[in-house]
C-alpha beads as a LAMMPS data file, in Angstrom:
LAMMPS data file: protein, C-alpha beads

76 atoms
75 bonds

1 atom types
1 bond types

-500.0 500.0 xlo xhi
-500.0 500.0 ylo yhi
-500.0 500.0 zlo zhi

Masses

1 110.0

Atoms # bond

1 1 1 2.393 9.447 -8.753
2 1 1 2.277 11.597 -6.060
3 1 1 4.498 10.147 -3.335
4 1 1 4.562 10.742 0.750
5 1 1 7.226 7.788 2.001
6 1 1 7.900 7.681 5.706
7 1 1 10.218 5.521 7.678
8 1 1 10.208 5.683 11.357
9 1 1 11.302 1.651 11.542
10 1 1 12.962 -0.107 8.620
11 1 1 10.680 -2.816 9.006
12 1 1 7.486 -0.337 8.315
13 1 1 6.427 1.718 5.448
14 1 1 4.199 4.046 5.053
15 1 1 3.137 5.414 1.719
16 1 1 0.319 8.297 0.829
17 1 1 -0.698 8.221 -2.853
18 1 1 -3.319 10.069 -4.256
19 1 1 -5.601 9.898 -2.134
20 1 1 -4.612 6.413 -0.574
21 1 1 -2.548 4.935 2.517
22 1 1 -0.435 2.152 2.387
23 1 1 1.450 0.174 5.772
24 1 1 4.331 -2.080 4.423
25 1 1 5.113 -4.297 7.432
26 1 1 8.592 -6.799 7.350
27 1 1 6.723 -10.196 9.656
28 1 1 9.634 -11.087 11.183
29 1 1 8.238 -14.202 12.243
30 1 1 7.817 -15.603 8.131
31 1 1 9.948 -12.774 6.781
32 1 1 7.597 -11.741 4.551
33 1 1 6.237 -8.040 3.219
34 1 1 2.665 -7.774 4.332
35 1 1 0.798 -4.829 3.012
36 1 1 -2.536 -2.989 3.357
37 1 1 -3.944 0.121 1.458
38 1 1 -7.241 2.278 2.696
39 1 1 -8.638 5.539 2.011
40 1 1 -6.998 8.577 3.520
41 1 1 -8.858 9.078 6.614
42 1 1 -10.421 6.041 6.607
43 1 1 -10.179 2.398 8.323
44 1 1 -11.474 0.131 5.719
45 1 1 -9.448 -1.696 4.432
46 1 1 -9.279 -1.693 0.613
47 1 1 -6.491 -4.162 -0.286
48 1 1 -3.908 -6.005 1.529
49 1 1 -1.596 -8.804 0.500
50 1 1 1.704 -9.933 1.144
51 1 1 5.109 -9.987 -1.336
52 1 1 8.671 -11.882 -0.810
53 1 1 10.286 -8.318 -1.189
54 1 1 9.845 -4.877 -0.562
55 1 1 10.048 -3.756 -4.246
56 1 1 7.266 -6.475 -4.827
57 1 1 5.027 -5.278 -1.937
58 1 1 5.648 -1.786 -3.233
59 1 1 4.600 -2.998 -7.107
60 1 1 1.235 -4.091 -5.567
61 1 1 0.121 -1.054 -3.473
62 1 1 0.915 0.757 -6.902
63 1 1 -0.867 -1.519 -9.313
64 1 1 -4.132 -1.461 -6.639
65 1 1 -4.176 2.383 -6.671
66 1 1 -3.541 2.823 -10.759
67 1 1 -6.827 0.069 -11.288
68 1 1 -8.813 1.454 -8.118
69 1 1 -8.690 4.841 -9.317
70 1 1 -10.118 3.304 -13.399
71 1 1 -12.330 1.514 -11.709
72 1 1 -13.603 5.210 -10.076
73 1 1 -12.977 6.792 -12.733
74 1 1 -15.028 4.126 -15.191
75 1 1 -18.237 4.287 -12.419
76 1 1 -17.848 8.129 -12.464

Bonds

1 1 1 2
2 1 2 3
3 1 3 4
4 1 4 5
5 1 5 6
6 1 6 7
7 1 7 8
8 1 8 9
9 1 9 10
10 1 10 11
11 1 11 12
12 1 12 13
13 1 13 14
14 1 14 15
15 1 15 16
16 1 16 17
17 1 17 18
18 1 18 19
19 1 19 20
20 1 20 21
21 1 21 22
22 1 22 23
23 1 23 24
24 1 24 25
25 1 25 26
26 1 26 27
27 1 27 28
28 1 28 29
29 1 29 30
30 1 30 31
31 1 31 32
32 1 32 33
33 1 33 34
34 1 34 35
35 1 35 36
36 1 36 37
37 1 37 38
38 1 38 39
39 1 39 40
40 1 40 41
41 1 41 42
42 1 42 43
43 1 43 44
44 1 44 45
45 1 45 46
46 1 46 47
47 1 47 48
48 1 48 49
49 1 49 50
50 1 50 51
51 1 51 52
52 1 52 53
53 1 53 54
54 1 54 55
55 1 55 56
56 1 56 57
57 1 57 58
58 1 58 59
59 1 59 60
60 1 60 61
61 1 61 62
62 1 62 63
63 1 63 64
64 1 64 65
65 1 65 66
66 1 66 67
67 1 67 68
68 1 68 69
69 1 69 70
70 1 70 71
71 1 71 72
72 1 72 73
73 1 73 74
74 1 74 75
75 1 75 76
């Protein structure tokens, strides 16, 4: 995949992947990944979830683009 990774905070991450935008947040209150994933240049929010780890938050923004963009593809 086609990766843009940008860390201005080391509690934030934000990923651009084909065509998609993903915030990984660190809630400091529960200490818990939350995550989110829209469109580029969009607001709507596709997906959004939350992991114990970073690696696991990471896993699901990447197995939500790989079956969003069958799913397109599959409509298409």
């Amino acid at each position: 995949m086609n990766n843009v990774i940008k860390i201005s905070d080391p509690e934030k991450l934000h990923l651009i992947r084909e065509g998609f935008v993903a915030e990984i947040v660190l809630g400091r209150a529960t200490g818990l990944y939350h995550f989110l994933v829209t469109r580029e240049n969009s607001l709507e929010i596709l997906c959004w979830g939350q992991e114990n780890t970073l690696d696991a938050a990471r896993h699901s923004v990447d197995e939500f683009i790989v079956s969003e963009k069958a799913r397109l593809k599959a409509v298409s």
